[in-house]
DOBAMAR-736694 format. One record per residue (C-alpha): residue in one letter; x, y, z. Coordinates in pm, 1 decimal. Example, Ala and Ser with C-alpha at 12.3 -4.5 7.8 and 13.67 -1.06 7.14 Angstrom:
2
("A",(1230.0,-450.0,780.0))
("S",(1367.0,-106.0,714.0))
END
This chain:
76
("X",(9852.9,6830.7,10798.1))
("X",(9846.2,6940.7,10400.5))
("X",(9597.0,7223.6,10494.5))
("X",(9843.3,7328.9,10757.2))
("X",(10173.0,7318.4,10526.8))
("X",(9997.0,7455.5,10237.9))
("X",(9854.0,7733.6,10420.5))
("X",(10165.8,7820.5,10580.2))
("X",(10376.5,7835.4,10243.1))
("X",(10077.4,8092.2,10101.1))
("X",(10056.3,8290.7,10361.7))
("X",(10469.8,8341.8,10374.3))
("X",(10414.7,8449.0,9957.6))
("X",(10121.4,8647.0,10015.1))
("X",(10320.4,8850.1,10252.9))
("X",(10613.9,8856.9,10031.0))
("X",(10403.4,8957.5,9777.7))
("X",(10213.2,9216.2,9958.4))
("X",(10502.2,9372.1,10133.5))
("X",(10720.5,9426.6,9747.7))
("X",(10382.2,9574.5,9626.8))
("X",(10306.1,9807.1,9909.6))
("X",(10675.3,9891.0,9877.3))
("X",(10648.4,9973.8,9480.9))
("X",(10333.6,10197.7,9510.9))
("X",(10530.6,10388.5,9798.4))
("X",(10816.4,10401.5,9527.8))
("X",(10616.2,10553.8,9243.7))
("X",(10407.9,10828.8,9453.7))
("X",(10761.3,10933.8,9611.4))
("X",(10856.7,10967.8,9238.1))
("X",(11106.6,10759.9,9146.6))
("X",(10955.6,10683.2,8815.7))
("X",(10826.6,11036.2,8676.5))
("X",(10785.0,11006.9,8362.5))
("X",(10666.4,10634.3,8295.5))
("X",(10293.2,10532.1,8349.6))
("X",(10136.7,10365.2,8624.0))
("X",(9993.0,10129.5,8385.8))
("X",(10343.6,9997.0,8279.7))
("X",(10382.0,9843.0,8604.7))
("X",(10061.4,9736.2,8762.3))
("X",(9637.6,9747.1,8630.5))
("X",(9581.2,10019.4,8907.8))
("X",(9404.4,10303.1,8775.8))
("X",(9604.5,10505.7,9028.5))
("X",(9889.3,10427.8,9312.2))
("X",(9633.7,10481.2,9597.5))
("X",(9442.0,10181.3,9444.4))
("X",(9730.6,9993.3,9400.1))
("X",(9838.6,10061.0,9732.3))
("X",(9510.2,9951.2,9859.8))
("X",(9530.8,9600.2,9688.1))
("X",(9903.2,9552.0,9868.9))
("X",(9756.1,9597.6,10216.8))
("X",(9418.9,9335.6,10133.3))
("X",(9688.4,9115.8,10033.7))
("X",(9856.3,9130.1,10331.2))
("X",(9543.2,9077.8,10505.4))
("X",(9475.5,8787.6,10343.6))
("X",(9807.1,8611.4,10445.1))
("X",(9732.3,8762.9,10825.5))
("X",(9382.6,8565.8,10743.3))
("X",(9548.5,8236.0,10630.5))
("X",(9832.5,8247.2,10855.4))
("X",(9584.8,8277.0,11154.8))
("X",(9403.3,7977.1,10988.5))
("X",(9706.9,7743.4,10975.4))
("X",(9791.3,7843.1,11306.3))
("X",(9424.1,7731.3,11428.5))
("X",(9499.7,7382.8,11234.7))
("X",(9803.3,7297.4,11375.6))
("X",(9651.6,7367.2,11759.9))
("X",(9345.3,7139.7,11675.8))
("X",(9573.0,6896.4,11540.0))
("X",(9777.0,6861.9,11914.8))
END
């Protein structure tokens, strides 16, 4: 039952946390910050890496979601 809760409060942040990162790389290659540098935002060498690290992390909380899920059905 603690597995299950604490998996499904990370997975709901991962998302979160994806979703506002894949949403700021999208941001800065459309330009909207020209003329500052990547590296005042984020460690990403470049915005294709740091889009690439916003969609793992979304597949992580697809990952743990899917466990908790799997938890709660054993538990019934």
């Amino acid at each position: 039952m603690f597995f299950t809760r604490i998996s499904y409060v990370a997975a709901f942040f991962f998302a979160l946390f994806g979703v506002l990162q894949f949403l700021g790389a999208i941001l800065f290659m459309q330009g909207y910050f020209p003329n500052e540098s990547l590296s005042r935002y984020t460690t990403a060498p470049s915005p294709g890496a740091w889009l690439d690290h916003a969609v793992y992390t979304v597949l992580v909380s697809v990952a743990l979601g899917t466990l908790a899920e799997i938890s709660r059905s054993l538990r019934k």
